[in-house]
C-alpha positions, 0 to 999 in steps of 0.5 A, a space after each residue: 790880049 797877050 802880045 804874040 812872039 813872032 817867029 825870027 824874033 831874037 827874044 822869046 819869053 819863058 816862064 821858069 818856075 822853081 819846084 821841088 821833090 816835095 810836090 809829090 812827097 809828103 813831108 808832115 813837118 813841113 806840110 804848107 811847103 809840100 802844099 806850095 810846091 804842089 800848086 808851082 805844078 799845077 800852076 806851071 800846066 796851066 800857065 803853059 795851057 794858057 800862054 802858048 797861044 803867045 809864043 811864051 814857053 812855061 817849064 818848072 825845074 823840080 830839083 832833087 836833093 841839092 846841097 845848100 843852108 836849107 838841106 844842111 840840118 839834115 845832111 846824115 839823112 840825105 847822105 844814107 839816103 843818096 848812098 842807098 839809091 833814093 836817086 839814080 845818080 849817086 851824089 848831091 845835087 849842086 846849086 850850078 846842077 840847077 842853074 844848068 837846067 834854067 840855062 837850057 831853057 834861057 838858051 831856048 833848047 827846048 822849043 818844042 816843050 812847055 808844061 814840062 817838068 825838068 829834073 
């Protein structure tokens, strides 16, 4: 039996779980990474499907193209892509983007939401 979070509470626990754009895009040299990232949003629906009944809030941030080691290697690419418009906002995703949208959730803006998805 989970532990029910009672409303007045001044804590309420979250699940936040990290995904990425390559849950829904394929990547065939990196194809066990696309396969993780997919199973983070099922995992992240199911877990809110089962966690509500707790209080407990479950949400995935998907960042898009966000500037760190691991996009570096193929930066050209990324930076024709952006310029042509492969996102709305035309420019690199920085780590602190990403850390604005855990904040939000830590900060409990969004309530009302759970098995949603962020960026």
């Amino acid at each position: 039996m989970l532990a029910e979070v009672k409303p007045g509470q001044d804590y309420c626990p979250k699940v936040i779980n990290m995904g990425s754009v390559s849950a829904y895009t394929s990547s065939l040299n990196r194809a066990e990474y696309c396969l993780s990232k997919a199973g983070v949003g099922m995992l992240t629906i199911l877990f809110a499907d089962r966690l509500a009944e707790a209080g407990i809030n479950v949400y995935e941030i998907r960042p898009g193209i966000i500037q760190t080691d691991m996009t570096s290697k193929v930066q050209a690419r990324y930076d024709r892509l952006i310029e042509a418009g492969v996102t709305p906002i035309k420019r690199w995703g920085q780590a602190e983007d990403v850390a604005r949208a855990v904040l939000a959730i830590a900060e409990d803006l969004l309530p009302f939401s759970t098995g949603r998805l962020l960026m």
